[in-house]
N, C-alpha and C positions, 0 to 999 in steps of 0.2 A: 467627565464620563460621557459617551456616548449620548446616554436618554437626555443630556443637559442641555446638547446641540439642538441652538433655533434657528429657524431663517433670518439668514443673513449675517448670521455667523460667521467668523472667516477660518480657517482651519488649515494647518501648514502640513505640507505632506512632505514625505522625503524622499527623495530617490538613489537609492543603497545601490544601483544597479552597477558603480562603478565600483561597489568594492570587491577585495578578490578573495573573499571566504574567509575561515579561521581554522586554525588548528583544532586538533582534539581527538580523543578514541577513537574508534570506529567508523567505518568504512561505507561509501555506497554504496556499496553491495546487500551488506548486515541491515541499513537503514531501508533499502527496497523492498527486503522480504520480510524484515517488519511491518511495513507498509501495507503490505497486502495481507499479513496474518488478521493486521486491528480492523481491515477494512472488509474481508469478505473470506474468513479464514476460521479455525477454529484452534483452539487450544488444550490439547488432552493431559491427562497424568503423564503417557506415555511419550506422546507425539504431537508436533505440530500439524494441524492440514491446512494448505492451500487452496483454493476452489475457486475454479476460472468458469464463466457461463457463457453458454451459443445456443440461441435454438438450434442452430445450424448441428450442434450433437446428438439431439434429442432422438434420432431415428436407431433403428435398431441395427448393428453390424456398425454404426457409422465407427470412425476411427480419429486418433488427432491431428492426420495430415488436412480434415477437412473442416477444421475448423477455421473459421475468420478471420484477414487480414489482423484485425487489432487483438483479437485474443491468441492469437497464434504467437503476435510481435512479446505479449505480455507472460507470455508460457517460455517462449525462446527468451530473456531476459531473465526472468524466476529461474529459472533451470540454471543458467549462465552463473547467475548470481550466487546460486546455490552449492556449484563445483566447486567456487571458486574460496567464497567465504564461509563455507560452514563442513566440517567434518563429517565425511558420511561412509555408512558401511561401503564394503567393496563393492554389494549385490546390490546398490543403489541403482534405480532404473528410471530417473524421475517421473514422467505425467503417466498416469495409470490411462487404461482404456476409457472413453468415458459411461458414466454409469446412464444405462438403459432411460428413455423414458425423462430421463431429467436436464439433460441437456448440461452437464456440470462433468468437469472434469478436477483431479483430484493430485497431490503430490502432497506426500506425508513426511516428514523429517522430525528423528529425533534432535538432531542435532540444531533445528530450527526450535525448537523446543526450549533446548539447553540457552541459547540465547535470547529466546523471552523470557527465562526465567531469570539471565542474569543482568536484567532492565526491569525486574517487580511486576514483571505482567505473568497470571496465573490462571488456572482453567477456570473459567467461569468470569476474570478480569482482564482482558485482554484491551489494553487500554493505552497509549502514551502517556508515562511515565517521567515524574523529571527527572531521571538518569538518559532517558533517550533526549531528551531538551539538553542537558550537559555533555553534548557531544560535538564532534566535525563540523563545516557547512557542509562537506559531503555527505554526512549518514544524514542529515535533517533533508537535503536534496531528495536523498532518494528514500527516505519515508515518505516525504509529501507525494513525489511519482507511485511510490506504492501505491498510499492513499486513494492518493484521486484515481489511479490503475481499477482497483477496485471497486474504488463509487461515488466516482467523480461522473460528469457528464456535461457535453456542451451544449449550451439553449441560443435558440436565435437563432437570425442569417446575418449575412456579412452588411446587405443592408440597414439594418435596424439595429444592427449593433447583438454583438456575439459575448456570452458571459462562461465562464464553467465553474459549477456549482458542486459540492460536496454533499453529497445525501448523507448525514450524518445528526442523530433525533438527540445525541447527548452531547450539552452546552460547552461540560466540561473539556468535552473532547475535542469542540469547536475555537474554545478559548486556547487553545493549548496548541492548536494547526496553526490558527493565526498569529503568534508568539512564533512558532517554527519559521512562518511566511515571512 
């Protein structure tokens, strides 16, 4: 285990980089908007919600063309992902205006919904699941992108050496990314 490692230790690493994925269920698409439900999303009875943040929204009238290079690239993506792989009514309109004051913008899907629930994630346990671990390397790909989409962040500069770290307070959930990685 981990805590066993002393100095001077030697420790063999692997590098997978040359293999080319696996088969299995689900999609990177289904895996992204997972991604960003377990990371900065919410999960109702009714509905999933999405929730993307900019100060840059916070003002009053502001609208979603003015939101930020990376949260705009991460709305355009959601959205994309959302046409594509999840069923949605006709009058589906995806990212609502953002809400006053808060700087958060919003996209609700039942159908985003229907697929966390058919992965054992439920309102109040929105979580990775090992049904979402017994999947694609594509849907594990793009729950990590979710992931980290949502609350992930890079520290450092290029001199001193650059890391991106997952702001994430439960172990379980930590154990469970790094098994996906």
């Amino acid at each position: 285990a981990a805590a066993e490692v002393k100095p001077g230790d030697e420790l063999m690493l692997h590098d997978h980089r040359a293999l080319q994925g696996w088969d299995g269920p689900h999609s990177e698409a289904e895996g992204y908007l997972l991604g960003l439900l377990i990371g900065d999303g919410t999960l109702k009875a009714d509905k999933a919600v999405l929730s993307v943040w900019a100060p840059e929204l916070k003002a009053v009238g502001s609208d979603v063309s003015q939101a930020p290079a990376g949260v705009g690239s991460v709305m355009r993506v959601a959205e994309a992902a959302l046409r594509t792989a999840i069923d949605s009514r006709a009058d589906f309109q995806g990212w609502q205006r953002p809400i006053s004051g808060r700087g958060e913008v919003r996209l609700a899907s039942a159908g985003l919904r229907d697929l966390a629930g058919h992965f054992g994630a439920v309102p109040g346990h929105k979580c990775i699941t090992p049904a979402m671990e017994a999947t694609s390397s594509d849907f594990h790909r793009g729950l990590l992108r979710g992931l980290f989409d949502a609350d992930g962040s890079v520290q450092g500069a290029q001199d001193k050496g650059v890391s991106v770290r997952l702001t994430q307070a439960d172990v379980e959930q930590l154990q469970a990314v790094q098994r996906m990685l």
